[in-house]
SEZA-372338 format. One record per residue (C-alpha): residue in three letters; x, y, z. Coordinates in pm, whole numbers, plus 32768, in hexadecimal, padded with zeros to 4 digits. Layout:
// SEZA-372338
ALAXYZ;...
***
This chain:
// SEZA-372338
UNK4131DBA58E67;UNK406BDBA98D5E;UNK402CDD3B8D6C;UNK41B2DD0D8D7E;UNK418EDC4B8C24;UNK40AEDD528B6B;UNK4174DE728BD9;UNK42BBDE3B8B68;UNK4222DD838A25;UNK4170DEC98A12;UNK42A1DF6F89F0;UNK4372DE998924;UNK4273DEBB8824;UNK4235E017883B;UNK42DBE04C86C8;UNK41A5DFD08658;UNK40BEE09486E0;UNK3FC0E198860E;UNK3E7BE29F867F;UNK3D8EE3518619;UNK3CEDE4BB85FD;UNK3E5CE5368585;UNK3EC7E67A84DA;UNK3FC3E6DA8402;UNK3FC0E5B38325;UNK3FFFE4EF8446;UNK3EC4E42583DD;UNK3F2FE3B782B7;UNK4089E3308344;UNK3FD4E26D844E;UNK3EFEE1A58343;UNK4031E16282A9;UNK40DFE0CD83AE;UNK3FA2E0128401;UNK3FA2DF53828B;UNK40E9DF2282A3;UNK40FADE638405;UNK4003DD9C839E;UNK4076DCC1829F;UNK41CDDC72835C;UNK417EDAF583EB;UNK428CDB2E84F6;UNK436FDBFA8576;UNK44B8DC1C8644;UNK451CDD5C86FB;UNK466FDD7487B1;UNK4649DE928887;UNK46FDDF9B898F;UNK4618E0018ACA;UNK465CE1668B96;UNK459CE1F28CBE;UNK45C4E3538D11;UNK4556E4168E5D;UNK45ACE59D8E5F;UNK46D2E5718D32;UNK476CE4808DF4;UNK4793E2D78D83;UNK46B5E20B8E71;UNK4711E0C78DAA;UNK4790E0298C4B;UNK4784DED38BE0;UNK4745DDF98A6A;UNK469DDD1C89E1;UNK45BBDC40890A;UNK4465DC18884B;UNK43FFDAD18752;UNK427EDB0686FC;UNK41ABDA218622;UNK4062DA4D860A;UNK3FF1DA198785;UNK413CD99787BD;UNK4271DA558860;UNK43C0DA0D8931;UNK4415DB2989E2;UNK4542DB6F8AC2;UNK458DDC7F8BA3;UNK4692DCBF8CBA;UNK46ABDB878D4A;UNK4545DAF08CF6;UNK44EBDA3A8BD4;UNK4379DA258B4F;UNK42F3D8EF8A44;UNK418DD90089D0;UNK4107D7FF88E9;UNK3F7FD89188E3;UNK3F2DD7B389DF;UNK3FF5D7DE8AF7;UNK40FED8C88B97;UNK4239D8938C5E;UNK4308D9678D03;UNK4468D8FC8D63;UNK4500D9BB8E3C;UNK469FD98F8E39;UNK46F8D9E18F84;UNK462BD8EF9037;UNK45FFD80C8F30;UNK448CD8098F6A;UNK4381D7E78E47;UNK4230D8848E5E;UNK410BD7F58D63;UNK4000D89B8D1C;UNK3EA0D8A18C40;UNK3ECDD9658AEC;UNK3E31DAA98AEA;UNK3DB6DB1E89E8;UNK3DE0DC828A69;UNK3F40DC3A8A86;UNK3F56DBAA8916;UNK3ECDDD0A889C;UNK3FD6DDD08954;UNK40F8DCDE88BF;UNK409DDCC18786;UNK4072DDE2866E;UNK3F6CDD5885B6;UNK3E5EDD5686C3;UNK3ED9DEB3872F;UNK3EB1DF2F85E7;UNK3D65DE9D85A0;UNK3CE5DF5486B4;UNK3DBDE08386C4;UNK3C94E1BB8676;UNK3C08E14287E1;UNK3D3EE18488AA;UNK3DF0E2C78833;UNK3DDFE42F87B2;UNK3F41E4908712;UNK3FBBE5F586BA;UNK40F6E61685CC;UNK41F9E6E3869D;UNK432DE7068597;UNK4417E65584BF;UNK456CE66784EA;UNK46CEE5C28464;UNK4778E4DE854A;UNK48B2E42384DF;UNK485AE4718358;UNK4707E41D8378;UNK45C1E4AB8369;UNK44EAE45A84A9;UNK4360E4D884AC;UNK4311E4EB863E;UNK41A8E4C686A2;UNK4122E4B28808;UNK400BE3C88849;UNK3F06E439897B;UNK3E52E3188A1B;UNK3CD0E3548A04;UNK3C81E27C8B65;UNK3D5DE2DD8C84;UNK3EBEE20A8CD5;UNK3FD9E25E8D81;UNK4093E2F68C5A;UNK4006E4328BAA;UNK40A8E4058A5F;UNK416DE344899D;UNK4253E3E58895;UNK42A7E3318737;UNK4423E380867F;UNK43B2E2E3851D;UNK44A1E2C88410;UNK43EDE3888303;UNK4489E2C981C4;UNK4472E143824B;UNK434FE1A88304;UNK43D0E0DD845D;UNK43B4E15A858E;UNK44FEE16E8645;UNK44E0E1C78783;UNK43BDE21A8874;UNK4384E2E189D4;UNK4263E28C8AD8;UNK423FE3AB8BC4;UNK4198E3918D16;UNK411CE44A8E01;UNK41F3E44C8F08;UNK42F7E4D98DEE;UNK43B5E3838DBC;UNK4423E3338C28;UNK442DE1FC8B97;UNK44A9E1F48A39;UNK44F6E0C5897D;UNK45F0E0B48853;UNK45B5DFC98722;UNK46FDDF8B871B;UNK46BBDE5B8620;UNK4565DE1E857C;UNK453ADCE58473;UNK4411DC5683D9;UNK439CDB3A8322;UNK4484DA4183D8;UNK444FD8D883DB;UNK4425D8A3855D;UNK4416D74885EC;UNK42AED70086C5;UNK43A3D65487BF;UNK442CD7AF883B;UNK430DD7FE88A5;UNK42DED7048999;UNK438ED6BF8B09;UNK4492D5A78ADB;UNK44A2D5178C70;UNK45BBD45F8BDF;UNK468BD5678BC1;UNK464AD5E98CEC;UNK46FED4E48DE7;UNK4634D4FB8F59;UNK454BD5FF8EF1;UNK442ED6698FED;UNK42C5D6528F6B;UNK41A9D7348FB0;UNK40B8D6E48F05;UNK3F9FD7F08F12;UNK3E91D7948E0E;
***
């Protein structure tokens, strides 16, 4: 569940992720992005998800993303995810079942920005592909190549070249299956209560615990 966690935290924060070892100025847009991401002290994405098999929809949903520091509420489908830095729980809707786990770290880095873009030269080579104009605006696409093998072999950027925000983002995989997520809404700097960020059993009449610390 946790794995479960990380990757679709991975994705909901793909906007901000950079690289290195870029071309065509791509370089210099990725250390931009980098600055910038880091002095936002939270952030909340609204977001539309899409997976694709062989042009055809496999699946859409939305959702949501509150970050703070090590801190997030997440929700997606029918699942709900509250981290305080401490602990994890996953509540699942249909069963009504919660899930508590240890805080990982590793977990915390995929989530949140900050810790991605600390370490973001380690991860990624990036090549600028194009820009193009989409609805009046100016989007710079780069594609990011892992440098350790996963079951994705790229992951393509759509940046909006004047508010420097990335807008939407692609994960291919192998077995030619596309999940893009679009930043449908992305806000930062709001004043976030630490109490969403933590399961509430109260609200949660007859809930099943499994606890797995």
């Amino acid at each position: 569940m946790k794995k479960l966690v990380a990757f679709i935290g991975w994705y909901c924060v793909m906007s901000f992720l950079v690289a290195q070892n870029v071309d065509g100025g791509a370089t210099e847009m990725m250390q931009k992005l980098s600055s910038q991401y880091q002095t936002f002290t939270s952030m909340q994405i609204d977001y539309t998800y899409k997976a694709e098999k062989d042009k055809k929809t496999l699946q859409t949903l939305t959702g949501k993303v509150f970050i703070k520091g090590k801190k997030y509420y997440m929700t997606f489908d029918d699942q709900t995810f509250y981290c305080d830095g401490i602990t994890m729980w996953n509540y699942q809707k249909q069963t009504n079942e919660v899930s508590i786990f240890q805080y990982d770290e590793s977990d915390e880095a995929l989530l949140n920005p900050a810790s991605m873009l600390k370490n973001w030269e380690n991860d990624y080579t990036a090549k600028l592909i194009r820009e193009e104009i989409n609805n009046g605006k100016t989007l710079t696409i780069i594609d990011l190549t892992p440098k350790k093998v996963h079951s994705y072999y790229k992951i393509r950027l759509f940046i909006d070249t004047a508010k420097q925000r990335i807008v939407r983002a692609s994960m291919y995989e192998k077995n030619n299956t596309i999940y893009t997520y679009y930043f449908d809404k992305f806000v930062t700097n709001v004043p976030m209560q630490d109490s969403i960020f933590v399961f509430n059993e109260q609200q949660y009449p007859q809930v099943e615990i499994n606890d797995m610390r």
